[in-house]
N, C-alpha and C positions, 0 to 999 in steps of 0.2 A: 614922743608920739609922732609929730609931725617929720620927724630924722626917719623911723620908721618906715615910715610912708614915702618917705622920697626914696628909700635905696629897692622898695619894690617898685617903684617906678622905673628905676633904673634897672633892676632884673628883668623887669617887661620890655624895656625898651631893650635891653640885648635879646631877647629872645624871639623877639616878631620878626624880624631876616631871617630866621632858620624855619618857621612852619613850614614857607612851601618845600623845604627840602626833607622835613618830616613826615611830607606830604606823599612825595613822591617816592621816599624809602618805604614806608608802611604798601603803599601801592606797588612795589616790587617784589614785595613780598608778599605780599596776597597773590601776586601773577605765579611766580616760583612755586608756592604751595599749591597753587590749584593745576597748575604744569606738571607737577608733580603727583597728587592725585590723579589727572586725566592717564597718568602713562599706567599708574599702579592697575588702574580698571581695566587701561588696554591690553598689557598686558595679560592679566588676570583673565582677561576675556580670549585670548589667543592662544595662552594654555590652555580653558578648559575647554574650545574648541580643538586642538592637535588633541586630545584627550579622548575624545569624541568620535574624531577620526581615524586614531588608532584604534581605536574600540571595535570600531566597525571595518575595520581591516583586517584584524584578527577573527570576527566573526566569518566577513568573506573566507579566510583560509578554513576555519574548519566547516563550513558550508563545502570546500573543496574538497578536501580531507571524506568527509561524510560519504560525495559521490563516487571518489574512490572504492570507499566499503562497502557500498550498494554492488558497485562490480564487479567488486572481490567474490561477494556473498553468494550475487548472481552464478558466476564461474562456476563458482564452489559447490550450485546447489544440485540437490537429488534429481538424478535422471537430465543432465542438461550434459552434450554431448560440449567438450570445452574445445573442440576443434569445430564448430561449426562457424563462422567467420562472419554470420550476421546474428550473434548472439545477443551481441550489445550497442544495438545500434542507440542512438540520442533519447536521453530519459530525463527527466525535470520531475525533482522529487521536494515539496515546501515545506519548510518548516517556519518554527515562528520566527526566525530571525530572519529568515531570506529565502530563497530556494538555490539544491543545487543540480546540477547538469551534470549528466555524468554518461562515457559512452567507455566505447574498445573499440581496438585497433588488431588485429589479430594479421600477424605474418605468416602464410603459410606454408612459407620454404624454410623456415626457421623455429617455427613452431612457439616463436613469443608472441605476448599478447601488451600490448601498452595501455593501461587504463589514466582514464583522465578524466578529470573532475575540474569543475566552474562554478566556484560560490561567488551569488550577488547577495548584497545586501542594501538598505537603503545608505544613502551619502546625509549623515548628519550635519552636513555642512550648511544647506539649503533644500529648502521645498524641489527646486528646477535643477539640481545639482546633478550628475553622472554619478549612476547607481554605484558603490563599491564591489569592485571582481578581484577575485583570486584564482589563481589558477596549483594545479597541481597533475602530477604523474607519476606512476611506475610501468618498471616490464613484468611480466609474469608468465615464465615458461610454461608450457602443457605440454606433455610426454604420455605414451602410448598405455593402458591399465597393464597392469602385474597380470599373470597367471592366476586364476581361481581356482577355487576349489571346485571339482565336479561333482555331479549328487553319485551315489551309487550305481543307476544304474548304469554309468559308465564302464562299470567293471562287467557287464553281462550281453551274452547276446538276447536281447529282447524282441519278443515276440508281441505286441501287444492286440492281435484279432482273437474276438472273443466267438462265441457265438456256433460255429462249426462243428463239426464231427470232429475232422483233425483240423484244428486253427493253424499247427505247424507241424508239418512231415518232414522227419530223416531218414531217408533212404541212403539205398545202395552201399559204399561201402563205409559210409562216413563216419568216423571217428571225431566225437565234440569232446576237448581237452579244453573247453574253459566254461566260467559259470553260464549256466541256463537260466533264461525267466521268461516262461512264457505264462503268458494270462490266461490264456484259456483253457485247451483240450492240446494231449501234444502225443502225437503216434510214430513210434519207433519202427522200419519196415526194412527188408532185406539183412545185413549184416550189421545194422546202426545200431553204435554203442555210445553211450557216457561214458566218459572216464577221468571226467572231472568235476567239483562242485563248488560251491553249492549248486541245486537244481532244485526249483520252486516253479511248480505247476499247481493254475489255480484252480484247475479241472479235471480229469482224468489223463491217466499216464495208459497208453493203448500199446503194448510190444506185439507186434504179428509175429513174428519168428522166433523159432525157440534160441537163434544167434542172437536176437535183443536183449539187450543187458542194459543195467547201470552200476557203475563199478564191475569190479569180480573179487572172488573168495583172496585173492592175494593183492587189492586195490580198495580199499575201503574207502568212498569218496566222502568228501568233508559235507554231510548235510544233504535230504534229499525231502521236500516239503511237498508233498502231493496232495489238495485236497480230496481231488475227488476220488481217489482209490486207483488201484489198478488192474490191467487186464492182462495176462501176460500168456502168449501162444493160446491155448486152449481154453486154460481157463473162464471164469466166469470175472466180473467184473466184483470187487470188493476194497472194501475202504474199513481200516486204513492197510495199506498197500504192507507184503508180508516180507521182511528179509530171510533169504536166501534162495540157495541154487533153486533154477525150473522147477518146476515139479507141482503134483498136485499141494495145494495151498502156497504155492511160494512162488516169487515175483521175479527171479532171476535179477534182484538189489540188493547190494552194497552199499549201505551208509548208516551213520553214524552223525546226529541221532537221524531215524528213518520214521515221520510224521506226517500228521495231516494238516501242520497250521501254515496258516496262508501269509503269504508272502507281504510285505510292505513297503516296499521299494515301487514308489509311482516311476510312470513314463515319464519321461523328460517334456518339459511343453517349451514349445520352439517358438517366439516373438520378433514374427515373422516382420511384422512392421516395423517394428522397431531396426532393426537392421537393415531393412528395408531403405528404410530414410538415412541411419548411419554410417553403413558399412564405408571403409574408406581405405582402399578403393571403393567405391562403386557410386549408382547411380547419382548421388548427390555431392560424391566425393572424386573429383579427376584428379587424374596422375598429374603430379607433379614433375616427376621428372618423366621424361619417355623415350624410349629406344624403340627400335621395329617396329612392329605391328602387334601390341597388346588385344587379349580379350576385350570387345563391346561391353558395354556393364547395362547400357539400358537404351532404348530407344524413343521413346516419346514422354520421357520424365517430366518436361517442363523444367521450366527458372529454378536454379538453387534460391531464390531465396524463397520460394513458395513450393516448398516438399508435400507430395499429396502421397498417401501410402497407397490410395486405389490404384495407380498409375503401377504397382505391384500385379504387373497383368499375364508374365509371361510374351512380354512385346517382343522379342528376339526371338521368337518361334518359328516368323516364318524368314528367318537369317539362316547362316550357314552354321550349322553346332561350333559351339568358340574350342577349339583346339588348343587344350593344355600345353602340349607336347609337341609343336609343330616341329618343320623341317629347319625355319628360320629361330634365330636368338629376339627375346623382346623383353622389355621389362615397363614397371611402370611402377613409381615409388611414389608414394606422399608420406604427410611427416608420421601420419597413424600406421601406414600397413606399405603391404608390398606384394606383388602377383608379376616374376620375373620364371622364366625358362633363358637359361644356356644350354643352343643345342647342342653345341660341341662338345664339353662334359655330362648332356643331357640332366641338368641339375634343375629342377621347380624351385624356386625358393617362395611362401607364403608367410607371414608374417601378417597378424590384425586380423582385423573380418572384411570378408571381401564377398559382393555381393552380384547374381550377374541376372538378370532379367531373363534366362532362358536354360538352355541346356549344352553338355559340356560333354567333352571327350579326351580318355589317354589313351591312342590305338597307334602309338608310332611302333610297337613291333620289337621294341628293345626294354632293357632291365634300365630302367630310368631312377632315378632317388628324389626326393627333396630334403631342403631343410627347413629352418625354422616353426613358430609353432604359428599356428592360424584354423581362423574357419570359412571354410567358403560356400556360400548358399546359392545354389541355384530353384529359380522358377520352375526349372523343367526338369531335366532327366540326367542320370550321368550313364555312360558307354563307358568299359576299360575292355576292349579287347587286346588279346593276343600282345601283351605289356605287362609289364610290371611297372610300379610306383613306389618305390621301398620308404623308408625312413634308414633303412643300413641295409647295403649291400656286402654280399657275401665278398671273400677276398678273391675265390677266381672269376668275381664279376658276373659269377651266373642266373645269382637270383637274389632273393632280399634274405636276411634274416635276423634273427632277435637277439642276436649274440650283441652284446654292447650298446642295445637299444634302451635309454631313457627318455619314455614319451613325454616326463614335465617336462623336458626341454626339445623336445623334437617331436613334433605332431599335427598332423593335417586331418579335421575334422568334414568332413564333406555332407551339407544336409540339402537331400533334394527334394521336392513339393510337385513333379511332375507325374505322369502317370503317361505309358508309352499310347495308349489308348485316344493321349488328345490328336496325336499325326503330328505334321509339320516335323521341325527340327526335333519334338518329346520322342517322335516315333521314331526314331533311333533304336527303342530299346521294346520291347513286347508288351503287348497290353496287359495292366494291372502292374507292371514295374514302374517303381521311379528310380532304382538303379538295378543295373545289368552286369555282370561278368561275365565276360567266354573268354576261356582258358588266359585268365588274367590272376595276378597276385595284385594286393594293394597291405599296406603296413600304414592302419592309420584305427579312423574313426567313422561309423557312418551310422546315418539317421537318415530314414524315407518315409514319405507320410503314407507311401504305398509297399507297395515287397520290395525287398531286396534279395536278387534273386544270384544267387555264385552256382554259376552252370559246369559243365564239365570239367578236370583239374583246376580249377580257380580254387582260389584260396584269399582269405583277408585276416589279419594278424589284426589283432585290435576289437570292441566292440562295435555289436552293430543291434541296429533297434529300428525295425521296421512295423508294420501293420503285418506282415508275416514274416519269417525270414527262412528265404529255400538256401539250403548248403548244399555243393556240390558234392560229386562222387567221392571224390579221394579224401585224404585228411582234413578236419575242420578244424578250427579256431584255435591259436593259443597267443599268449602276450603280455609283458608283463604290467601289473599295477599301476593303473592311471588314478592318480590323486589331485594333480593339477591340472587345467587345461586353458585352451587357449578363451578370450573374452567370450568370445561368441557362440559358445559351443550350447547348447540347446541343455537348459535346466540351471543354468547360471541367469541373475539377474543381471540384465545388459549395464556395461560399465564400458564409458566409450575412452575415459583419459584420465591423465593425473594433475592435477594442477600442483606446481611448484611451489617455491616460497618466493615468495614477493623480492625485489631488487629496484637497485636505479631511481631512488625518489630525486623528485624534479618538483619544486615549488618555491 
């Protein structure tokens, strides 16, 4: 017992020199573990910060991404002309993550547009931190609208004055070789014949002479729709209108079938505003490129970026009539359209819709052509004397004609709003006209909200649709089938460009 006791006495006494170094291991280890703890938390705590951060970095990008598609969408939307250059100015649109920014950048010699986009969102990192941004971009071309489709009555010359005795008189020796639509009352006088159709009158069909015809016994026209009956030389007036040769009860017509139902083919309505503000050329739209001395397009417009349609006033009135055809070459391109004369070849070239605040003239006195297809409005009045305008000229240069004429692809639509009645530069042409011919040809399209009046040998190859329409003495109308036409042609819903497919991302 007491040997016992001594040899733990002697274990105790070797082991009291070592506590404080048992002391100071345990306490190294406690530092080491809790060194080691502090880094796991820091750590721990710095990933799931950079966590946090990416988070909201990735949100900034599609905040970017996002204003991008707002100004795709914009571009893209209904009735928004994608050549206008202040389409897309600075927008801030929020959502819950952030908001993003989004504008355009539109080149007008080149005709791309660069959109860009600016997502912020908040900085997870700190309350006082610098918000998270992203940025992004693409380009995005816009090219000129296709060809459309034209309504019917492009295919007729239309009459649209109602109300009259005769709303439209064919005299003298005039022979009509393409369809007729006239709305109202329509009197055949001197030697004036149909001899083409269809022919739809919404009112009475009046022949004065026992030479008025429609069709003959060896021409049997396609379709002859007269409501209101007819009168033919002597006869009394009766409905429905009777085929064959003169004679008591008979109508001196030819057609197949030969009715009384009325016509369905409306007037083309002409949005006049609207091209107004877009034509390009014109008043809100300047040439891009320019040679010579181009057509004026408008005079007291005001700021592109503030288009007022009122300012549609006829301001060039009291200017010099803008000269189609002059003696000098000029041109004037932008990325939509194009309104260029080379005199030396005597070439117009039109392209787009182009628009002039006044009144216009082709009187240089020679067989002139153009190309391309377009439509050109003028405020005021159009004059073609002692000229011709072709779409194809004959091969010994002497006049125009329809041999190898395809108007989907070659066609000048001319629509004028003036009446010669206001004076100034309108009076160019006789009161109650807003276009005029004297011994003029043209190969195209025309639309007046007044007469259009083709005075002695003149002639126009192509449709025309006026509030009356006078044809001159000699031969009338022929041409072949317009199914396409240019944007701006009156009865088409305006369509100013195409936007491309997207390119170039940048973020």
């Amino acid at each position: 017992m007491g040997e016992n006791r001594s040899r733990l006495g002697r274990l105790l006494g070797r082991l009291r020199p070592q506590a404080g170094f048992a002391l100071v291991m345990a306490l190294g280890v406690m530092t080491v573990l809790g060194l080691a703890g502090s880094s796991i938390v820091f750590f721990s705590t710095a990933n799931s910060g950079e966590a946090a951060r990416s988070s909201a970095d990735n949100a900034a990008f599609a905040l970017a991404e996002a204003g991008i598609n707002n100004a795709l969408a914009k571009l893209r939307g209904p009735n928004v002309n994608p050549f206008n250059p202040y389409l897309l100015s600075s927008q801030t649109t929020t959502y819950d993550t952030g908001t993003s920014t989004w504008s355009g950048t539109l080149d007008e010699t080149t005709g791309v547009w660069t959109l860009t986009g600016v997502g912020t969102t908040r900085n997870p990192t700190g309350v006082n931190a610098v918000p998270v941004q992203r940025h992004a971009s693409i380009t995005v071309p816009v090219t000129p609208a296709p060809e459309q489709p034209v309504q019917q009555s492009w295919n007729y010359i239309y009459s649209r004055q109602r109300g009259m005795t005769c709303d439209m008189t064919i005299g003298n020796s005039v022979q009509v070789d393409s369809p007729l639509y006239v709305s109202g009352n329509l009197c055949l006088q001197n030697t004036a014949t149909i001899t083409k159709g269809p022919l739809y009158v919404g009112g009475r069909l009046t022949m004065a002479q026992s030479a008025n015809a429609v069709g003959s016994a060896t021409n049997t026209i396609a379709g002859a729709h007269v409501v209101g009956g007819c009168k033919w030389y002597t006869n009394t007036l009766h409905s429905p209108c009777l085929s064959g040769a003169g004679s008591a009860g008979k109508d001196n017509v030819w057609a197949s079938p030969l009715d009384a139902v009325a016509g369905s083919t409306p007037a083309p309505t002409v949005s006049w505003d609207a091209w107004y503000l877009n034509a390009d050329p014109g008043a809100y739209y300047p040439c891009n490129v320019v040679s010579g001395t181009p057509p004026r397009f408008d005079d007291d417009q005001g700021a592109r970026t503030s288009p007022d349609p009122t300012k549609r006033n006829d301001s060039l009135n009291t200017s010099p009539v803008a000269d189609l055809t002059p003696a000098a070459s000029y041109s004037c391109k932008t990325t939509a359209g194009e309104l260029s004369w080379d005199a030396t070849n005597r070439v117009l070239t039109v392209n787009g819709t182009i628009f002039i605040d006044g009144s216009a003239k082709v009187a240089n006195g020679a067989v002139n052509s153009y190309t391309g297809v377009g439509t050109l409005y003028l405020s005021g009045t159009l004059l073609m004397q002692n000229s011709s305008l072709c779409a194809m000229v004959s091969s010994d240069g002497s006049g125009c004609t329809t041999a190898g004429w395809t108007p989907d692809s070659r066609l000048l639509v001319i629509v004028s709003n003036g009446n010669g009645s206001w004076g100034g530069a309108a009076g160019q042409v006789v009161a109650g006209d807003s276009i005029q011919f004297v011994s003029a040809t043209f190969q195209g399209a025309l639309y007046g909200t007044y007469i259009i009046d083709l005075g002695t040998t003149s002639r126009v190859d192509g449709p025309m649709d006026g509030s009356t329409v006078k044809l001159g003495q000699s031969v009338g109308s022929s041409y072949p089938t317009i199914s396409l036409g240019p944007i701006g042609a009156p009865g088409t819903t305006p369509v100013y460009g195409t936007v491309g497919t997207p390119s170039g991302f940048n973020g």
